[in-house]
C-alpha positions as CSV (number, residue, x, y, z in Angstrom):
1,X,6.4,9.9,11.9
2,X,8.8,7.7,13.7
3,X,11.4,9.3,12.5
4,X,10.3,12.8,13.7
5,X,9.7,11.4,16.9
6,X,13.2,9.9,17.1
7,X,14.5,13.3,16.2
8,X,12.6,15.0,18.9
9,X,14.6,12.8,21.5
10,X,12.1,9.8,21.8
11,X,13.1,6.0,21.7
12,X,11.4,3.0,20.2
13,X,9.8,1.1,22.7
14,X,10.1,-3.2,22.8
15,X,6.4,-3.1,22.3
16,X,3.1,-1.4,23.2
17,X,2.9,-3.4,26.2
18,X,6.0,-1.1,27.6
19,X,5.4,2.0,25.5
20,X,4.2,5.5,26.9
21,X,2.9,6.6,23.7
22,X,1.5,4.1,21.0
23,X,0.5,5.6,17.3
24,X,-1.3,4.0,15.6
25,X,-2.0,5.1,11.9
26,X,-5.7,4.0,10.9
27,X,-7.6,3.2,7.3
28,X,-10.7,3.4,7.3
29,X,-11.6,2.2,3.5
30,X,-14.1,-0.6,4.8
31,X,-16.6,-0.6,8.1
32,X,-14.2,-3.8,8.6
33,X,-11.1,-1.5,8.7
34,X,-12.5,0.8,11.0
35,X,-13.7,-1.9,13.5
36,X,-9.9,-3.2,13.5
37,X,-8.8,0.4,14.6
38,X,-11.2,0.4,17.8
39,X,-10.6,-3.3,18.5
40,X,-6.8,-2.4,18.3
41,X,-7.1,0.6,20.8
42,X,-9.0,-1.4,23.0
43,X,-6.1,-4.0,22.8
44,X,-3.3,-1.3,23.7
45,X,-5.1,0.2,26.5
46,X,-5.5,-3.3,28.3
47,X,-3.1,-4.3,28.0
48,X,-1.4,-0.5,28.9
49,X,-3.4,1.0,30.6
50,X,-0.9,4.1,31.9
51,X,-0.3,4.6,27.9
52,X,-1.4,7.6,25.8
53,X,-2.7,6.7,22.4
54,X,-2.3,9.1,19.3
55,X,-4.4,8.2,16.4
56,X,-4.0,9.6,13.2
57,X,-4.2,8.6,9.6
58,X,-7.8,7.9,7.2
59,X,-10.2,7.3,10.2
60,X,-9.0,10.2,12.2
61,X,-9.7,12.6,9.4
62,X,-13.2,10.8,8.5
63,X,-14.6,10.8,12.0
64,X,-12.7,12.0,14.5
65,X,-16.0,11.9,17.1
66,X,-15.8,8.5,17.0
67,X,-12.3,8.5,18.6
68,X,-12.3,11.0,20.7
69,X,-13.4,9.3,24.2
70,X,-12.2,6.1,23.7
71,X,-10.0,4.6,26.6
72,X,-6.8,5.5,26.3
73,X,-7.0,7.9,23.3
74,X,-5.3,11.1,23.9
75,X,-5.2,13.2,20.6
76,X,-6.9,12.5,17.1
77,X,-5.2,13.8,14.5
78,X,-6.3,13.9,10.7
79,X,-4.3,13.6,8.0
80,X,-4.5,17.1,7.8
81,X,-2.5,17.7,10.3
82,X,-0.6,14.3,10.0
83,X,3.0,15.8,9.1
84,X,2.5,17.7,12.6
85,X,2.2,14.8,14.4
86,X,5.6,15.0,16.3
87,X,5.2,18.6,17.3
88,X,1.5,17.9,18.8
89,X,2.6,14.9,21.0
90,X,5.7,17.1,21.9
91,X,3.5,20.4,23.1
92,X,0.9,18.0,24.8
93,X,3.1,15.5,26.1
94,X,6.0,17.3,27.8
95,X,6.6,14.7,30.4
96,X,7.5,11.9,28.2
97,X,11.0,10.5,28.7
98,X,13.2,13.0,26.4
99,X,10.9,16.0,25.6
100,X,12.2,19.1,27.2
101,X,9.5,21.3,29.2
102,X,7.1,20.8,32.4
103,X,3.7,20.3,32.7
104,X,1.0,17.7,33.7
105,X,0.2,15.0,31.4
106,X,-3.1,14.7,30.1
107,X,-5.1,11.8,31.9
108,X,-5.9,8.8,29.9
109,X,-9.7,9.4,30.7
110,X,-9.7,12.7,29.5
111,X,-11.6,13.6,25.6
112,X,-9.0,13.7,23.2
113,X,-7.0,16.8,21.6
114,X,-8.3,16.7,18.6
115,X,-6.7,18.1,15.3
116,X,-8.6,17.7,12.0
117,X,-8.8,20.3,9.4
118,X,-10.1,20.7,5.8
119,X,-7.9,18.0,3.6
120,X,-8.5,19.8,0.4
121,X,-6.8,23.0,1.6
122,X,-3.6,20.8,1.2
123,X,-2.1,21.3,-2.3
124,X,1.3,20.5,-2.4
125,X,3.0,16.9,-1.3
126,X,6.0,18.0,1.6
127,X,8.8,16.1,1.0
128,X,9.7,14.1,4.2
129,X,13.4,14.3,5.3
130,X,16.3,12.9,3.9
131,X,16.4,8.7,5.5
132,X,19.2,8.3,7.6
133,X,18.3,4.2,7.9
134,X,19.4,4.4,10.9
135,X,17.4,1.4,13.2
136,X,15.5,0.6,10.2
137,X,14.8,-2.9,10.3
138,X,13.2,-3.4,7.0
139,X,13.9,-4.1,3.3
140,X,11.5,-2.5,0.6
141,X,10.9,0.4,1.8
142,X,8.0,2.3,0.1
143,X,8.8,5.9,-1.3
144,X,5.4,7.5,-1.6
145,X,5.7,10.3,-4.5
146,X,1.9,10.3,-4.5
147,X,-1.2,11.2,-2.3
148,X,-5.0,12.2,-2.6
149,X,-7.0,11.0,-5.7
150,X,-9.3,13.4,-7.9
151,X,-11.6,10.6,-8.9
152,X,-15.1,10.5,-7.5
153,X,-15.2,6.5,-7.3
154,X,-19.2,6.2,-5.9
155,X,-18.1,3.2,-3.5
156,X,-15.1,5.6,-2.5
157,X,-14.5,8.0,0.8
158,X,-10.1,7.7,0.0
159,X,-10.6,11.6,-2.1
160,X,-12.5,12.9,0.7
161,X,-10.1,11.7,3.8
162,X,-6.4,12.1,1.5
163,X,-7.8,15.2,-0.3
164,X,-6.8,16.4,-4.1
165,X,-4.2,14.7,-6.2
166,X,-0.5,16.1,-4.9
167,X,3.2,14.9,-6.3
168,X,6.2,14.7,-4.5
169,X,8.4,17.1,-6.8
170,X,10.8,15.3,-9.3
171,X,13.9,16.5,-7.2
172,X,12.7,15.7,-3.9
173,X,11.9,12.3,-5.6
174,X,15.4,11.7,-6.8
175,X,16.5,13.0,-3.5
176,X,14.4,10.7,-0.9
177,X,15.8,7.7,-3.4
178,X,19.5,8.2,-2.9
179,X,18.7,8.6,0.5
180,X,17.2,5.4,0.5
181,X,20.0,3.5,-1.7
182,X,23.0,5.0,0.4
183,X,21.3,3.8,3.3
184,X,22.3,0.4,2.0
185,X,18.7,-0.7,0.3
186,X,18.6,-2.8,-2.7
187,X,14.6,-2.8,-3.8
188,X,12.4,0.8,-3.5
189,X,8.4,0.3,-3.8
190,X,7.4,3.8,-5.5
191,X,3.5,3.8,-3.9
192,X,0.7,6.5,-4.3
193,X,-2.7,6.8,-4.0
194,X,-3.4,7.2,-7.3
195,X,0.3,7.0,-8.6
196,X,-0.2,7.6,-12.0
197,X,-1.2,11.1,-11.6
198,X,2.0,12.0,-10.3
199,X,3.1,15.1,-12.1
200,X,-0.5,16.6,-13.4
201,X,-0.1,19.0,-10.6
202,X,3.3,20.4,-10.7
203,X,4.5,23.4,-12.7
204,X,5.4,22.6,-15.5
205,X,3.1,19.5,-15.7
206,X,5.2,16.0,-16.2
207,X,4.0,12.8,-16.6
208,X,4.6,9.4,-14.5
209,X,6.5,7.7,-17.2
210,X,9.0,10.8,-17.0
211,X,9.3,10.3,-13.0
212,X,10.5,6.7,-13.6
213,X,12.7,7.3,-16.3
214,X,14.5,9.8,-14.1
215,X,15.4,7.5,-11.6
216,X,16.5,4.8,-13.7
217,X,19.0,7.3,-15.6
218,X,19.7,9.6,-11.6
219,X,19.3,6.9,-9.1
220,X,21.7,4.0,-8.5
221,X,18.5,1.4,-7.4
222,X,18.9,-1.9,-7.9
223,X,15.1,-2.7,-8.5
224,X,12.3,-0.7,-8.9
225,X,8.7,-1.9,-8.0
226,X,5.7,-0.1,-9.1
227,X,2.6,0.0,-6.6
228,X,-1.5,-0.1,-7.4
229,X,-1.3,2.1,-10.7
230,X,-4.8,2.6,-12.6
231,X,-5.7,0.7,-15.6
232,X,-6.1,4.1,-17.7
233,X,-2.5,5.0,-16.9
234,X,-1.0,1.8,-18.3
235,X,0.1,3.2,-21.5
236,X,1.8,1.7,-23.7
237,X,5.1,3.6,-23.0
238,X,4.5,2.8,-19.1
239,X,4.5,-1.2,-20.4
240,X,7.3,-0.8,-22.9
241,X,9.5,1.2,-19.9
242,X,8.3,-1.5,-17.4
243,X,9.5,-4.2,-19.8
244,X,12.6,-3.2,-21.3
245,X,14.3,-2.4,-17.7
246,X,15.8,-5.4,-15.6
247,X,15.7,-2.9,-12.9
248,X,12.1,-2.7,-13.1
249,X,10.1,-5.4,-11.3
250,X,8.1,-7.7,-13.5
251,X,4.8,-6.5,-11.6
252,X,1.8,-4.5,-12.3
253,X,-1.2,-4.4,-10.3
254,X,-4.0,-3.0,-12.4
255,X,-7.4,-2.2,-10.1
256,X,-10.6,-3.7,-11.5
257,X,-13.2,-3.9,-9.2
258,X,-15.4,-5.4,-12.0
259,X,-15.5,-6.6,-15.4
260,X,-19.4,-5.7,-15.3
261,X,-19.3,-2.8,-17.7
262,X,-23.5,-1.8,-15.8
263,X,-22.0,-2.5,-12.8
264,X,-18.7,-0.4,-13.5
265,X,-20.6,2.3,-14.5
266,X,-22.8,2.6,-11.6
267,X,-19.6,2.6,-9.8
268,X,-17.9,5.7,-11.7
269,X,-15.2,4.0,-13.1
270,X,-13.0,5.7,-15.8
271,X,-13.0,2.6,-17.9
272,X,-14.8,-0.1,-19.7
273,X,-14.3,-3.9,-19.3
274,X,-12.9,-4.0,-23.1
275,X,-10.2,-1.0,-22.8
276,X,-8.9,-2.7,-19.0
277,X,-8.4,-6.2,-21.1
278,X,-7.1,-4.8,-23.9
279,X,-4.3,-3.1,-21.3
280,X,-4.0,-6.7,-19.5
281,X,-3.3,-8.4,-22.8
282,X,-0.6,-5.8,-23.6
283,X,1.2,-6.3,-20.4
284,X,1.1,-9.6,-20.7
285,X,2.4,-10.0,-24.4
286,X,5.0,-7.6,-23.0
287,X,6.3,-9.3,-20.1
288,X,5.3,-13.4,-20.1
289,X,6.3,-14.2,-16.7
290,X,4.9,-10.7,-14.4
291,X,2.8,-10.8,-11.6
292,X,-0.1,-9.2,-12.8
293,X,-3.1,-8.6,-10.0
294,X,-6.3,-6.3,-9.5
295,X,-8.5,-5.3,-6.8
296,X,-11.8,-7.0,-7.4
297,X,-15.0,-5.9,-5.4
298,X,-18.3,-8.6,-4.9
299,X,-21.6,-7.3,-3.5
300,X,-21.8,-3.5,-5.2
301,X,-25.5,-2.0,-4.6
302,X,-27.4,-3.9,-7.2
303,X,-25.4,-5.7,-8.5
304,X,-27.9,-9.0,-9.9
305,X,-26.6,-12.6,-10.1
306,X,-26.3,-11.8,-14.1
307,X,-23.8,-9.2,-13.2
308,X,-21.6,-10.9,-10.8
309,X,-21.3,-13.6,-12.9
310,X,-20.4,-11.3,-16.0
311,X,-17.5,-10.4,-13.6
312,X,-16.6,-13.8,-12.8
313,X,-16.6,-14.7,-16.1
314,X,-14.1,-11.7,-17.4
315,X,-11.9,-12.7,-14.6
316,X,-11.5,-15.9,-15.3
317,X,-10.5,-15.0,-19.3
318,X,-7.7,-13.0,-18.1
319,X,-3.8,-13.9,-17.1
320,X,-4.2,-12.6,-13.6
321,X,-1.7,-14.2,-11.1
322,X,-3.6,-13.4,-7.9
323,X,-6.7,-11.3,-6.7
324,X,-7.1,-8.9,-3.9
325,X,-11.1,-9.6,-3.4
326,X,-13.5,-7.1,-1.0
327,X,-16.7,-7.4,-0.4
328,X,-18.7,-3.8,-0.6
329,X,-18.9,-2.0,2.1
330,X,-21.0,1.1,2.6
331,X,-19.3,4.1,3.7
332,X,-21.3,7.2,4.8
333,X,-21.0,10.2,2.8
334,X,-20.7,8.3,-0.7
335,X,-23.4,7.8,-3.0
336,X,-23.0,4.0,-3.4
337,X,-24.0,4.2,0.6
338,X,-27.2,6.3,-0.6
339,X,-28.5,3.4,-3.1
340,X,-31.7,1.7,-1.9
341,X,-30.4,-1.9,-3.8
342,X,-27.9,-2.7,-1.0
343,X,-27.2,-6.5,-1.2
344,X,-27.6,-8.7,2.1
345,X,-24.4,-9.9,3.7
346,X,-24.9,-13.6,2.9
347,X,-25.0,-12.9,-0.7
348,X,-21.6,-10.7,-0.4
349,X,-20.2,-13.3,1.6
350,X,-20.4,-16.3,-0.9
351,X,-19.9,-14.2,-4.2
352,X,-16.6,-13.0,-2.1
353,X,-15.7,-16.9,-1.2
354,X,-16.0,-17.4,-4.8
355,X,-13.7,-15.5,-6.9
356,X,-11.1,-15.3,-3.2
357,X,-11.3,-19.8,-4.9
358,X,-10.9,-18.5,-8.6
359,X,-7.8,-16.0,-7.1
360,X,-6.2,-18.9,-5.6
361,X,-6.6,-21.2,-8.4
362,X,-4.6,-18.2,-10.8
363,X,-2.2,-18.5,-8.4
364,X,-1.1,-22.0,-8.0
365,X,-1.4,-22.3,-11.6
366,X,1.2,-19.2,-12.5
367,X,3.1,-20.5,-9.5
368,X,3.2,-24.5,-11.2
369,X,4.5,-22.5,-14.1
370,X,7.2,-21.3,-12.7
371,X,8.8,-24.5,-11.6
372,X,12.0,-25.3,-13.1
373,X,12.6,-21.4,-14.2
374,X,15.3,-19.3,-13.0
375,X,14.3,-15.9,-10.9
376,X,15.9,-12.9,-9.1
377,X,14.6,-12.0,-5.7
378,X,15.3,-10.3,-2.7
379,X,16.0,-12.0,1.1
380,X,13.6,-10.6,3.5
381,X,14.3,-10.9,7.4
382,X,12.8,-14.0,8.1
383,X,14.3,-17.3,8.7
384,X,12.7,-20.7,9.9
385,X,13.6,-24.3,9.5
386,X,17.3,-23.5,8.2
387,X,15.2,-21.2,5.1
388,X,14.8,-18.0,4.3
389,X,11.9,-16.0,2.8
390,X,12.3,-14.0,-0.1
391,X,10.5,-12.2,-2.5
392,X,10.9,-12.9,-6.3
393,X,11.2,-10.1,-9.2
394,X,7.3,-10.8,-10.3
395,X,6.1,-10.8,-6.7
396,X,6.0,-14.5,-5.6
397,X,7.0,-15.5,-1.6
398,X,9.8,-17.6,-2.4
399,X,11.9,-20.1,0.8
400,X,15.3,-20.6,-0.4
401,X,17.5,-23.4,1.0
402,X,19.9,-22.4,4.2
403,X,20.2,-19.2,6.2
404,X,20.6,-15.9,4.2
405,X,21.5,-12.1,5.5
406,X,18.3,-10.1,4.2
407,X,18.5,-7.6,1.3
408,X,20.4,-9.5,-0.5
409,X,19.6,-10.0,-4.4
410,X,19.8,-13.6,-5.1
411,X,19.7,-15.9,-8.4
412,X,17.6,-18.5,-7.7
413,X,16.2,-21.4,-9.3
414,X,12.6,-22.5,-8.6
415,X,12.2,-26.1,-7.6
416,X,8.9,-27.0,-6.2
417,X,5.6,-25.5,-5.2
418,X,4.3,-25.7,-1.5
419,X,0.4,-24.4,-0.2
420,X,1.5,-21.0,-0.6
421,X,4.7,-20.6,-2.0
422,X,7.8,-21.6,-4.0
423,X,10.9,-23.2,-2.9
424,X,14.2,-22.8,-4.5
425,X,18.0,-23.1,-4.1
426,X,20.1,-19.8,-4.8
427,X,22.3,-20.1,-7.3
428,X,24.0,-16.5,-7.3
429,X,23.7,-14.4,-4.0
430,X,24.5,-10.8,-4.4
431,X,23.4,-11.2,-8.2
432,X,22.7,-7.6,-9.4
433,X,21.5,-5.9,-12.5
434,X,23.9,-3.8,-14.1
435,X,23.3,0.1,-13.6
436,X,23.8,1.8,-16.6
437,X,22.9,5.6,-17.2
């Protein structure tokens, strides 16, 4: 979006306090998500109050009454019509430094324009154009090959606001990465939705293990991360291709939500507790020192003290190195939100406190482990106290000694262990795998 707004002639404000338009791009996976997205428009329009505000993203295509009319909101826009986001500000907005055209601007009282259509009518994933990196200020950047989910998770409104299952096509994939390499970046985070279900959907049908293989042998990326990628799509060729490539981040993050197999069924999961730790075990025999992380969620309807502390329990048994923990929360239009055994919110609350402790303990402990133990990983743009941040190979914040330019692969050696991360001396900066095809 901020590229196509570039494009039309736009510039990048300091900050929202001095900006004539603000986007804001919403989620709306948790009633806590959405109260962030009114509490941040609220925000923008005190503090701006001559702004226009364009919301788009998960919210906007969920409920889009629920936007329209708040102060300072000027269009809504779904993610239906997301990729059009540039050309609806333009046509409404034609009196915005750099757009061409005359005509009154719409007044921040007014309703919104709205623009929300059906999601499921979208079938194919549009490639987005070529990256120029021009005024990027970034490392990482995330090339998403993947969007909309054809699970019917019960807790779950993502399918119904992202739509059906779509894949970036394997050229436009290889394309968008050497974009993204000759712009000068050294790590790429491939992300999706449900990412490995890229390539059911194309003709011919191709598989995700295929898609990475093809950039490894096409693209000249110096590391490789994979995002959020189902347990059921770990297979064994995925952990063996993960594993035998230095280019390939030690890093898998496997969703759980529980190891209750009553509980897991209620939800609609595709799995059983015994086939997810049977793919845990494998990655870890495969790769020793990866991150390896899962969503966990506390609080499900009915879910009894016997089942949460099954779940606890199965955690607990397994080499996770940190936890992503949420606490249920009902959204309308799912069938979890239907259930008459909703939990009260104290109850959430503590069995959420408790594994968030049992998360934290995994992770000092993997991090204690790695103490001593040479790693690889990547400056980021932040420097304090004569340090700089980084981020290691298998996903660990890392300070390293003195001031270093970001995206820079470094050698490092891992020293000591603070309250949240490691610190380290670089041994090697501008270390880089060989890139052999």
């Amino acid at each position: 979006m901020e590229r196509d707004l570039l494009g039309r002639g736009l510039s990048r404000a300091p900050s929202a306090r001095e900006a004539e338009v603000v986007v804001l791009n919403t989620c709306t996976v948790t009633a806590e998500a959405d109260r962030d997205v009114r509490a941040a428009i609220r925000r923008v329009h005190r503090e701006n109050p001559g702004c226009r505000i364009l919301v788009t993203g998960c919210y906007a295509q969920r409920a889009p009454q629920e936007l329209d009319g708040l102060p300072g909101v000027a269009w809504v826009v779904g993610n239906s019509h997301k990729h059009r986001v540039g050309e609806i500000l333009q046509s409404g907005h034609s009196e915005v430094a750099g757009f061409a055209g005359e005509g009154p601007l719409l007044p921040a009282e007014s309703l919104a324009s709205v623009h929300v259509g059906n999601i499921f009518a979208h079938t194919e994933l549009m490639a987005a154009p070529v990256f120029d990196g021009l005024g990027y200020d970034k490392t990482r950047p995330n090339l998403k090959v993947q969007d909309g989910c054809d699970n019917r998770c019960s807790f779950c409104i993502i399918p119904f606001v992202r739509g059906q299952s779509r894949s970036l096509r394997h050229d436009d994939v290889l394309r968008e990465m050497d974009a993204l390499v000759a712009a000068g970046f050294r790590e790429v985070v491939i992300s999706g939705i449900n990412l490995g279900r890229w390539g059911r959907d194309l003709e011919p049908a191709s598989r995700f293990e295929d898609l990475v293989r093809a950039i490894l042998e096409h693209a000249a990326v110096e590391r490789l991360r994979l995002s959020s990628i189902e347990p059921m799509d770990w297979t064994d060729e995925l952990i063996e291709l993960v594993a035998g490539s230095p280019r390939i981040a030690r890093h898998a993050h496997v969703p759980l939500q529980t190891g209750s197999d009553r509980v897991l069924r209620r939800m609609h999961r595709k799995y059983r507790p015994w086939h997810y730790e049977n793919r845990i075990r494998r990655i870890r025999a495969a790769m020793p020192t990866a991150a390896i992380g899962a969503d966990v969620m506390v609080g499900f309807p009915g879910e009894t003290d016997a089942d949460f502390e099954e779940n606890r329990q199965f955690i607990a048994s397994l080499p996770f190195t940190y936890l992503h923990v949420f606490t249920y929360s009902a959204r309308p239009g799912t069938p979890a939100a239907d259930m008459q055994d909703q939990l009260p919110a104290e109850i959430r609350r503590e069995r959420n406190r408790i594994l968030r402790e049992l998360g934290a303990e995994k992770k000092k402990e993997f991090m204690r482990s790695l103490v001593g133990q040479a790693v690889s990983t990547i400056t980021l743009s932040v420097v304090e106290d004569g340090r700089t941040e980084t981020l290691t190979d298998n996903y660990q914040k890392l300070w390293l000694e003195g001031a270093l330019s970001a995206n820079q692969i470094v050698a490092a050696q891992v020293r000591a262990v603070s309250d949240d991360a490691l610190i380290g001396l670089a041994v090697d900066v501008g270390f880089n795998h060989p890139i052999t095809r």
